[in-house]
C-alpha positions in Angstrom: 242.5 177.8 99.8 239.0 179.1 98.6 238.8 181.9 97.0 235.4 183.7 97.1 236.1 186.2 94.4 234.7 185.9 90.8 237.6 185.7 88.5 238.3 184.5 84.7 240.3 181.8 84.2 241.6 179.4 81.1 240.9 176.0 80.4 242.5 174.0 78.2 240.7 171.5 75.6 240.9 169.7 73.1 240.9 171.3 69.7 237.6 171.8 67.7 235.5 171.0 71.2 235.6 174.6 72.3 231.7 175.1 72.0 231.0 171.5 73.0 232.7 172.3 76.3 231.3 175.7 76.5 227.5 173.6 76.1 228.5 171.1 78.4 230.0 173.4 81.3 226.6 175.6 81.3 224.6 172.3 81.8 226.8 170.8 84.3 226.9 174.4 86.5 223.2 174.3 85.7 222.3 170.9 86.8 224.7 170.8 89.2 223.5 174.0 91.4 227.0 175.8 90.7 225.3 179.3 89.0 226.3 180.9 92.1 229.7 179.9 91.4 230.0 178.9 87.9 229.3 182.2 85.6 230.1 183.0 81.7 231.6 180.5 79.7 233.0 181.8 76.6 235.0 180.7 73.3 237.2 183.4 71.8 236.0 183.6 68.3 236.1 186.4 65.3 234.5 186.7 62.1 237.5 186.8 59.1 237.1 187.1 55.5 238.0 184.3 53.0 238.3 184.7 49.7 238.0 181.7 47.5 238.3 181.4 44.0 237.5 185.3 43.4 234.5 185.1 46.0 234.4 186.7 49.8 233.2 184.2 52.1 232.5 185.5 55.9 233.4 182.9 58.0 233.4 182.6 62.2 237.2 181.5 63.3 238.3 180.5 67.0 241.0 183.7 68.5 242.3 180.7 70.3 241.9 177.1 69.3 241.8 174.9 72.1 240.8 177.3 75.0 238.0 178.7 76.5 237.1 181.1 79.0 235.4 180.7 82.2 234.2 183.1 84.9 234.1 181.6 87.9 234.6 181.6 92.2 237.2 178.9 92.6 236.0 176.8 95.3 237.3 173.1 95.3 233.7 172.1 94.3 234.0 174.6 91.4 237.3 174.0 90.4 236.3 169.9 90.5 232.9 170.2 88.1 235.2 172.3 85.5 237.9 170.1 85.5 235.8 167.0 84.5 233.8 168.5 82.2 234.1 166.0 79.0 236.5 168.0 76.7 238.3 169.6 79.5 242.1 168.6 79.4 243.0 170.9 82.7 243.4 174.8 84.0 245.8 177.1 82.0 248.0 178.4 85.0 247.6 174.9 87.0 250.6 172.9 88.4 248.8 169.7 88.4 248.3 167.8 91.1 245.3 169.5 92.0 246.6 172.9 92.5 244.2 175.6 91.4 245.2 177.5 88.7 246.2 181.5 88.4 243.7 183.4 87.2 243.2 186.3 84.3 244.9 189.7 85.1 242.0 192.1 85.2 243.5 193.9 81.7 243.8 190.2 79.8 240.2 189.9 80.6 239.3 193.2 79.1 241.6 193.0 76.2 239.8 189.5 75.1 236.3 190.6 75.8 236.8 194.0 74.3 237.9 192.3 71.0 234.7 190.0 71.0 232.2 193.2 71.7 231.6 192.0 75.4 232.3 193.7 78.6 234.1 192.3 81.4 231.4 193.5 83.8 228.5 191.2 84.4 224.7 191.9 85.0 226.3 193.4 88.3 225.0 196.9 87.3 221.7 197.5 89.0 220.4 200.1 87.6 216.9 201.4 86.1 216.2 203.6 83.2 215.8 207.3 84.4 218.3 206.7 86.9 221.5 209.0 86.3 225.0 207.5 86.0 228.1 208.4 86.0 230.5 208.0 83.0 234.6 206.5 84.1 235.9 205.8 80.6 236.0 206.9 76.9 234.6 210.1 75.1 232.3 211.7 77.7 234.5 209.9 81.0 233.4 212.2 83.7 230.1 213.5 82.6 226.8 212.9 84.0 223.9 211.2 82.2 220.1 209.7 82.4 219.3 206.3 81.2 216.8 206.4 78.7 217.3 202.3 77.6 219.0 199.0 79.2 219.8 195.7 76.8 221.2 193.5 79.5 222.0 190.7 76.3 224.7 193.4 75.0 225.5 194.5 78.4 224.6 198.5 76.7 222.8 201.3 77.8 221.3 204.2 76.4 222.3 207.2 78.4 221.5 211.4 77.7 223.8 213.2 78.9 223.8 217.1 78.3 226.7 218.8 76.1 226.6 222.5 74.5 223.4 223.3 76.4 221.6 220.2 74.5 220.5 216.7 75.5 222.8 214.0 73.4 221.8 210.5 73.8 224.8 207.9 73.4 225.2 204.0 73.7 227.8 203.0 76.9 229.1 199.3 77.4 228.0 198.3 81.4 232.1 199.1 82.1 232.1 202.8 81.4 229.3 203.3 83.5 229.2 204.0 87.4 225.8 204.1 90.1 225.8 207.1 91.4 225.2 206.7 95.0 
């Protein structure tokens, strides 16, 4: 069964290849023609403080050694180019025998992403500066506002949006944004 949805899913692999696998799947989708199927590949990491004989030492550590995440529409061409990527010891969620594996609950995706300063929303947001959007979650969730910047790298925009009779500008993720139609 195909699915035609883009979903997250987990792959296992061995320890301490997370970014090699991460390198190696882009390539692969790349070189492969898979981009229409084969989206963000991404290794859970954080920065944590060491200290070390009396001196603090930031250093980058993996949320979750020996997985990595992948957005993707599990087709069985899909699924096959993942799973033998080198590195790739199977699907989190997968009963073997090539069963496709379960994907990401919407809210495990935007737990993880959150945490890494990433939005679960993808360049999926077509929208211009000076177009008006409107605002679904955090401080100003219901207002209205004009886009004054777009940095599709962050997934960010720069919205005004009018409170106490004055124009206020504040920086949005993709995800708490709406097109108005």
């Amino acid at each position: 069964m195909e699915s035609t949805e883009k979903q997250w899913y987990v792959l296992h692999t061995y320890s301490g290849y997370e970014n090699r696998v991460k390198s190696n799947l882009e390539s692969r989708a790349q070189s492969m023609g898979m981009e229409d199927f084969i989206f963000r590949v991404v290794v859970p990491e954080e920065e944590v403080r060491e200290v070390k004989d009396g001196k603090a030492k930031d250093k980058i550590e993996k949320t979750f050694p020996g997985y990595v995440l992948v957005e993707m529409v599990m087709t069985d061409q899909a699924w096959y180019i993942v799973r033998n990527t080198p590195g790739v010891t199977g699907f989190v969620g997968s009963h073997g025998g090539g069963s496709k594996p379960t994907p990401l609950l919407p809210d495990e995706v935007e737990l993880v992403l959150r945490r890494l300063g990433m939005s679960a929303r993808h360049e999926d947001l077509d929208v211009e500066v000076g177009e008006t959007v409107k605002i679904v979650e955090g401080a100003f969730a219901d207002l209205t506002g004009k886009i004054t910047e777009i940095d599709n790298e962050k997934m960010k925009l720069k919205v005004n949006i009018e409170m106490f009779g004055r124009e206020t500008s504040t920086e949005l993720d993709f995800d708490q944004v709406d097109k108005l139609v």
